[in-house]
VMD Tcl script that builds the backbone (N, CA, C; Angstrom):
set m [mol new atoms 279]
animate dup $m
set s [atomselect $m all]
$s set {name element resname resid chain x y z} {
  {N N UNK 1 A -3.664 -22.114 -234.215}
  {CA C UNK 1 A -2.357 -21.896 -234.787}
  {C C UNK 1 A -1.414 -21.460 -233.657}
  {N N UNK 2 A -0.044 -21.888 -233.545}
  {CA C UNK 2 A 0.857 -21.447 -232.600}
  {C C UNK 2 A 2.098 -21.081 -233.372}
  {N N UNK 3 A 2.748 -20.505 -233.225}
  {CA C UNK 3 A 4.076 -19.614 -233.494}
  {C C UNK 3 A 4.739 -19.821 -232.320}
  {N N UNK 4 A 5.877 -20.830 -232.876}
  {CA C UNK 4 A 6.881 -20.617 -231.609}
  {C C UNK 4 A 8.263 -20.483 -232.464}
  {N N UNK 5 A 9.377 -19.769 -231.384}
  {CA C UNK 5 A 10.878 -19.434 -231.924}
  {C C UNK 5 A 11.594 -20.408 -232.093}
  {N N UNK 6 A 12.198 -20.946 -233.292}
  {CA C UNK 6 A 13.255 -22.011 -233.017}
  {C C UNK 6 A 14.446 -21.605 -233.993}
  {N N UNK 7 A 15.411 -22.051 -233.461}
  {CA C UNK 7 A 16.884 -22.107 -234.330}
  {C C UNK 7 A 16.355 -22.558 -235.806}
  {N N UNK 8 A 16.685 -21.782 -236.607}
  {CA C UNK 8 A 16.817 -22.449 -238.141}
  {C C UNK 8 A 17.395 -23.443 -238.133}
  {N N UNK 9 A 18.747 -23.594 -237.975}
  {CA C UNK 9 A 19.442 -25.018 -237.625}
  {C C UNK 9 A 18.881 -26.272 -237.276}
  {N N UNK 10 A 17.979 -26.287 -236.028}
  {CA C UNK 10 A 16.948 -27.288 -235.572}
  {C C UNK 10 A 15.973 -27.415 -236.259}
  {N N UNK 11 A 15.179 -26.357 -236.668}
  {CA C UNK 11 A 14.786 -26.429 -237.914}
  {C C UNK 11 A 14.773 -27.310 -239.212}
  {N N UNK 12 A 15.737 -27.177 -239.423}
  {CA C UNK 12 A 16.252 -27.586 -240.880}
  {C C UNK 12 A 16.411 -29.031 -240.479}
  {N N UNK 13 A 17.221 -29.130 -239.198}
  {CA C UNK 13 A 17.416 -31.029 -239.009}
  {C C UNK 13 A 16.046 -31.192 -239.080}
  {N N UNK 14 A 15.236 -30.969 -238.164}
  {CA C UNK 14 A 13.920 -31.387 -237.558}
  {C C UNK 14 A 12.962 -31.939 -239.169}
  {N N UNK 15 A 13.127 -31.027 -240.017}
  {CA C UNK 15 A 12.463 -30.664 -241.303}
  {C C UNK 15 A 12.751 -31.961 -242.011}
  {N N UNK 16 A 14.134 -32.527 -241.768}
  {CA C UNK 16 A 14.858 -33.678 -242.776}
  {C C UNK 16 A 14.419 -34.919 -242.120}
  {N N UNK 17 A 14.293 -34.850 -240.880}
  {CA C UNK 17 A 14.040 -36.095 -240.159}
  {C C UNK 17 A 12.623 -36.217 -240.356}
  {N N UNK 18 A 12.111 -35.374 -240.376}
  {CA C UNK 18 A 10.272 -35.765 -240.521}
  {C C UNK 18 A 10.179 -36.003 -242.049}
  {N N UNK 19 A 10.973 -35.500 -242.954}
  {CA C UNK 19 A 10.749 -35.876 -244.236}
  {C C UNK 19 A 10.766 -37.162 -244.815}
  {N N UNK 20 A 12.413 -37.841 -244.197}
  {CA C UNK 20 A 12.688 -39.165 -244.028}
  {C C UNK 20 A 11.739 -40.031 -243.441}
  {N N UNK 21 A 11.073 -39.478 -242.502}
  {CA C UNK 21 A 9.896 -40.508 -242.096}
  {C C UNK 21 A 8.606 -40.670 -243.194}
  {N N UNK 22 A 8.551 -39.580 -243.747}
  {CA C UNK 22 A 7.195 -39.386 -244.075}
  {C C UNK 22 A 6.078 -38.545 -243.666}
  {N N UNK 23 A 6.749 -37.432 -242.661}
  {CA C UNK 23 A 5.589 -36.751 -241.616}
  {C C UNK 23 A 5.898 -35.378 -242.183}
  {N N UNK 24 A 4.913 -34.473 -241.836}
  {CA C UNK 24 A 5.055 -33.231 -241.961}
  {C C UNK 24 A 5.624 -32.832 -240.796}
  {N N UNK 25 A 5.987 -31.707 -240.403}
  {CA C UNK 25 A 7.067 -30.931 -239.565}
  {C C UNK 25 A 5.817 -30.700 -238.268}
  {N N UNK 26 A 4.886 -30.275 -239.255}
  {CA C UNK 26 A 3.658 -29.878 -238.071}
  {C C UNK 26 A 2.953 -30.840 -237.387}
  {N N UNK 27 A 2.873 -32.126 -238.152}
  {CA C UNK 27 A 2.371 -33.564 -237.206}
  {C C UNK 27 A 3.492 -33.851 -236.347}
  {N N UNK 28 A 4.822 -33.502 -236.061}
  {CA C UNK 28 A 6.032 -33.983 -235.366}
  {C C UNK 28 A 5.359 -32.772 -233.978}
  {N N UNK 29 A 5.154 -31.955 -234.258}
  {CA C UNK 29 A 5.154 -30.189 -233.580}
  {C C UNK 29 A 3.524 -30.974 -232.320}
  {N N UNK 30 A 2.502 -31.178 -233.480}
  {CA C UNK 30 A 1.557 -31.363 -232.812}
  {C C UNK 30 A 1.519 -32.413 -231.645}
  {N N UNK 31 A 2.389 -33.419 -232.288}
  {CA C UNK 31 A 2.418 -34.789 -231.326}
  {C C UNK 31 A 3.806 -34.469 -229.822}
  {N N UNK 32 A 4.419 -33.979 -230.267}
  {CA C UNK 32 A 5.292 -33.196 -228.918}
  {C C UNK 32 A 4.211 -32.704 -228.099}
  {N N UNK 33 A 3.717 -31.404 -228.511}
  {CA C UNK 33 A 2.470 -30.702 -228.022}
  {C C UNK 33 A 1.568 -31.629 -227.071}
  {N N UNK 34 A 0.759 -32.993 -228.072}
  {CA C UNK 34 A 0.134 -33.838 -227.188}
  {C C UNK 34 A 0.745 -34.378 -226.331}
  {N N UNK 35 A 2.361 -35.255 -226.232}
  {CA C UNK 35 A 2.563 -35.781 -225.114}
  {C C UNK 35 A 2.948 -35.001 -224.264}
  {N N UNK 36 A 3.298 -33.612 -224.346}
  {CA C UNK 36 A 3.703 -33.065 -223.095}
  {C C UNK 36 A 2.546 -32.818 -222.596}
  {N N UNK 37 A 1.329 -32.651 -222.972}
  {CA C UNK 37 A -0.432 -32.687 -222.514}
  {C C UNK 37 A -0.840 -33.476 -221.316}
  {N N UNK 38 A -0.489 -35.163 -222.150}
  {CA C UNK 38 A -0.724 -35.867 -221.528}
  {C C UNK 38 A 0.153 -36.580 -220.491}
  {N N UNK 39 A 1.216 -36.207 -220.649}
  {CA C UNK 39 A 2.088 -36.392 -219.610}
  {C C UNK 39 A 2.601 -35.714 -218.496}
  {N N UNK 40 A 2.228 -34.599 -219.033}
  {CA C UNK 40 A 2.182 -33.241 -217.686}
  {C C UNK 40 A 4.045 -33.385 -217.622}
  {N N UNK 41 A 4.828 -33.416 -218.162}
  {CA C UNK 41 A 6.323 -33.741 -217.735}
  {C C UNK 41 A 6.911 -32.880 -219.188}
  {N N UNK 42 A 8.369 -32.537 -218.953}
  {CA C UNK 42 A 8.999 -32.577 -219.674}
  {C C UNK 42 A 10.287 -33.085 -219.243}
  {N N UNK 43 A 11.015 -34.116 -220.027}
  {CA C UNK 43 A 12.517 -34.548 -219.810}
  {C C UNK 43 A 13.523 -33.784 -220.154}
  {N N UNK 44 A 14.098 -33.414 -219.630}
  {CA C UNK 44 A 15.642 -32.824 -220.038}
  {C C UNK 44 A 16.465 -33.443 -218.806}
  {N N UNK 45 A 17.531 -34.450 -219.950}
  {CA C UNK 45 A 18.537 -34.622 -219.122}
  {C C UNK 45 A 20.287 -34.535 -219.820}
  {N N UNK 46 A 21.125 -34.053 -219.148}
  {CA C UNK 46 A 21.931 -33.895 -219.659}
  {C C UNK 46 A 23.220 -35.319 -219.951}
  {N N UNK 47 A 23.722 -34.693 -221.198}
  {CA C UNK 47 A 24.221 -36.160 -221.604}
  {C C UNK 47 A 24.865 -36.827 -220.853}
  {N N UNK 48 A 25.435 -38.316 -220.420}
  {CA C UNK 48 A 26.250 -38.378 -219.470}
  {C C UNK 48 A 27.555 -38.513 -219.801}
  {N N UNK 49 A 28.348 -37.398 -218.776}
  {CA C UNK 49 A 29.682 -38.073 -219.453}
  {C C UNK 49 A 30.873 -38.515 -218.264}
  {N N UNK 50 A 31.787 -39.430 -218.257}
  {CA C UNK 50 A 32.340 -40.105 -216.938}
  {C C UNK 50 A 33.028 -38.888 -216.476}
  {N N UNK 51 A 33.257 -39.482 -215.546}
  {CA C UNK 51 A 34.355 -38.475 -214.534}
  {C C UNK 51 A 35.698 -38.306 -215.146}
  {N N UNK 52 A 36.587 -37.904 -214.622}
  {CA C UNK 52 A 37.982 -37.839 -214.873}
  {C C UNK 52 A 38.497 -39.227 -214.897}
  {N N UNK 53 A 37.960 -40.100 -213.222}
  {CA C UNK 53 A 38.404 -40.832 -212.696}
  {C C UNK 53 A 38.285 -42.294 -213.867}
  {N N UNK 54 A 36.948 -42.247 -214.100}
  {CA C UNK 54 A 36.261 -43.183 -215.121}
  {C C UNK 54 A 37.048 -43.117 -216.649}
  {N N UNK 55 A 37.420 -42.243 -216.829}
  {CA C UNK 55 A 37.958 -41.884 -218.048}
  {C C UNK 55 A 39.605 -42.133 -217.986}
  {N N UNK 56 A 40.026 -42.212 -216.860}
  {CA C UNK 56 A 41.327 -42.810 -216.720}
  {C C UNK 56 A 41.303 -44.162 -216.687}
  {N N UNK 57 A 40.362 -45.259 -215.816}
  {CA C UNK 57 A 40.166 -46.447 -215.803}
  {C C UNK 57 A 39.745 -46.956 -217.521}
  {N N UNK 58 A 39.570 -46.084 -218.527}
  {CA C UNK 58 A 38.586 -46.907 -219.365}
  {C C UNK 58 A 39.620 -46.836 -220.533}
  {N N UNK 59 A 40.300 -45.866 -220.483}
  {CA C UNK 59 A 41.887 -45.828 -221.531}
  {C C UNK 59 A 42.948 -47.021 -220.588}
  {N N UNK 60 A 42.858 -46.735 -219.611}
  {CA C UNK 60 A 43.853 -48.117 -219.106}
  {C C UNK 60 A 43.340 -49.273 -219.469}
  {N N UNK 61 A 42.480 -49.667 -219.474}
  {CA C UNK 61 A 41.321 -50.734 -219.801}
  {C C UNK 61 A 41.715 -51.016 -221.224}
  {N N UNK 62 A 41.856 -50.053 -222.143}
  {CA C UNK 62 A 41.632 -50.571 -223.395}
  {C C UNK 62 A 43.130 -50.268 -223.702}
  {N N UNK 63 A 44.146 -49.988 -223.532}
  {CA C UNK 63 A 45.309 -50.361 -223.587}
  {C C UNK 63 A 45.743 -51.763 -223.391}
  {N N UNK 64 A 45.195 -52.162 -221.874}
  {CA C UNK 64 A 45.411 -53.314 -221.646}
  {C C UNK 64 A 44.678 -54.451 -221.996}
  {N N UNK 65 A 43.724 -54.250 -222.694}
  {CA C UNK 65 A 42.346 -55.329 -222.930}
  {C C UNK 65 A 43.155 -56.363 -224.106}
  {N N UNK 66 A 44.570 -56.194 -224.666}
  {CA C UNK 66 A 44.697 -57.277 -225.843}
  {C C UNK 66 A 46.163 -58.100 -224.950}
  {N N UNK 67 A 46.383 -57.274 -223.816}
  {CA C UNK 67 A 47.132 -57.853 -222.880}
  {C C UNK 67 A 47.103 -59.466 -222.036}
  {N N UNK 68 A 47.911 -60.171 -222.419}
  {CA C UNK 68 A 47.211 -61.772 -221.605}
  {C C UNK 68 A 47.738 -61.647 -220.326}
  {N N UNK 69 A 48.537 -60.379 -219.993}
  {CA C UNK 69 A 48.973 -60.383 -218.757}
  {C C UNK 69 A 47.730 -60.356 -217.403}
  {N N UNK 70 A 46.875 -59.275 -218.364}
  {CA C UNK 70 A 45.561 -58.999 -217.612}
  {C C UNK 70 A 44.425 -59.961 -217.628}
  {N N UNK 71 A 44.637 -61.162 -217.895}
  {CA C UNK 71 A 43.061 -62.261 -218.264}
  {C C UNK 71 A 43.440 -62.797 -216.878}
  {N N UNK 72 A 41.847 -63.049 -216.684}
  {CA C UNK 72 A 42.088 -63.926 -214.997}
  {C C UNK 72 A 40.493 -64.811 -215.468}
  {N N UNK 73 A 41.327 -65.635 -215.454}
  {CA C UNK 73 A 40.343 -67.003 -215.192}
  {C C UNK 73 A 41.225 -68.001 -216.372}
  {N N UNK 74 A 40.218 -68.778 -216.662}
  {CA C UNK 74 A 40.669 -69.937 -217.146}
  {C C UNK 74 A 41.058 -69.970 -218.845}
  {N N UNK 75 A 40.361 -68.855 -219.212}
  {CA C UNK 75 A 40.455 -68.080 -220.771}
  {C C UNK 75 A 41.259 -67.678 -220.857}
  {N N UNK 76 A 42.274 -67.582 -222.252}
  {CA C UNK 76 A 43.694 -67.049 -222.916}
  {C C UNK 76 A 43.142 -66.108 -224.119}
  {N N UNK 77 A 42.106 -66.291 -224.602}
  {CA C UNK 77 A 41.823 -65.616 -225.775}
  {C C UNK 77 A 40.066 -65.117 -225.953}
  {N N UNK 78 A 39.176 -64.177 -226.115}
  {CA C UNK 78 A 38.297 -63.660 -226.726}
  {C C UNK 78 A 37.241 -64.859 -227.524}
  {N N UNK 79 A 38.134 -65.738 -228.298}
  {CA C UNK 79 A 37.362 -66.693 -228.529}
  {C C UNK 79 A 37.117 -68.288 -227.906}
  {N N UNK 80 A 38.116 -67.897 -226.846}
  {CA C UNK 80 A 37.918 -69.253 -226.201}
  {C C UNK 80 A 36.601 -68.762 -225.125}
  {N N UNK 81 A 36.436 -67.398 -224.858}
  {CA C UNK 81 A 34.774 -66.991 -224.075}
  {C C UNK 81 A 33.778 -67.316 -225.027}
  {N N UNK 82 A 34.357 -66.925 -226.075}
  {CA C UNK 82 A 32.859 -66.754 -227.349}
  {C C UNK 82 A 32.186 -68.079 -226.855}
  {N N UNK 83 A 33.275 -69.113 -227.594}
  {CA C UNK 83 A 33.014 -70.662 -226.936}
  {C C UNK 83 A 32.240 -70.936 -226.117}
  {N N UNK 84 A 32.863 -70.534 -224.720}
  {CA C UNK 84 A 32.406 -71.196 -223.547}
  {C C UNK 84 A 30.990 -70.618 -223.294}
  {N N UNK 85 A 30.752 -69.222 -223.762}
  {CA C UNK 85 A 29.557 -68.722 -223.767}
  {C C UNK 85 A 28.402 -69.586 -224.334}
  {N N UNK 86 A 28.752 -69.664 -225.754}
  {CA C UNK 86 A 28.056 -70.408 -227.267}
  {C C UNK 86 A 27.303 -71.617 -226.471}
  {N N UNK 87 A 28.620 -72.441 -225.731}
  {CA C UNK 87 A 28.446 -73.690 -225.374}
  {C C UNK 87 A 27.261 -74.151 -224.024}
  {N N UNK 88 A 27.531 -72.556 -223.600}
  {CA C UNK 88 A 26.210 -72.375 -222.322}
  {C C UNK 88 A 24.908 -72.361 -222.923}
  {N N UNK 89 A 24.902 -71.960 -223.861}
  {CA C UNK 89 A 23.779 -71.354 -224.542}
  {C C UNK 89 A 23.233 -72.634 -225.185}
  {N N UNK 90 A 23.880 -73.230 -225.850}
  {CA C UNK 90 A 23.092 -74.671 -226.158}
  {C C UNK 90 A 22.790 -75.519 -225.037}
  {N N UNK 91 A 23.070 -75.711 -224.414}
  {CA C UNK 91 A 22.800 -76.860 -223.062}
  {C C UNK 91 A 21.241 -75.985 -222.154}
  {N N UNK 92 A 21.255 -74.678 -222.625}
  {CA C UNK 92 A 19.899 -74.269 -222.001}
  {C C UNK 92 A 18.718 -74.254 -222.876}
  {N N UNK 93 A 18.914 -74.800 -224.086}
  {CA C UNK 93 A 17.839 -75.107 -225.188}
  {C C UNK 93 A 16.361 -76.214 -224.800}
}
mol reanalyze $m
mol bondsrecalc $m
mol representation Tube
mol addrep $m
């Protein structure tokens, strides 16, 4: 038997998600337990989130993305790629 501390909060999700599956809380508990066993590792990584810089390029981006000022190549419209895509895609059948 092990006793460990956790947030009620996590808890309570943890509790709903194993329910939805079908698992008990303690087969979710045990199988963590085993792969950190057998894997000798634990992951923690933190979420990613862009830079300032990235986050300025990606609102300019989507301001301008319905813009035809900004299309470069031979395409005017979203579905004239769909197309040309579609059309690649059959000829490699």
């Amino acid at each position: 038997m092990v006793h460990v501390k956790v947030r009620t909060k996590t808890k309570r999700d943890a509790q709903k998600v194993a329910k939805r599956l079908g698992v008990s809380l303690s087969l979710v508990a045990e199988r963590a337990f085993r792969d950190f066993a057998l894997d000798k590792q634990l992951m923690i990584e933190e979420p990613l989130k862009p830079t300032p810089y990235l986050e300025k390029i990606l609102r300019e981006a989507k301001k301008n993305r319905d813009n035809p000022k900004f299309w470069s190549g031979p395409f005017t419209s979203a579905d004239e790629i769909e197309r040309h895509l579609r059309g690649l895609m059959k000829g490699k059948k």
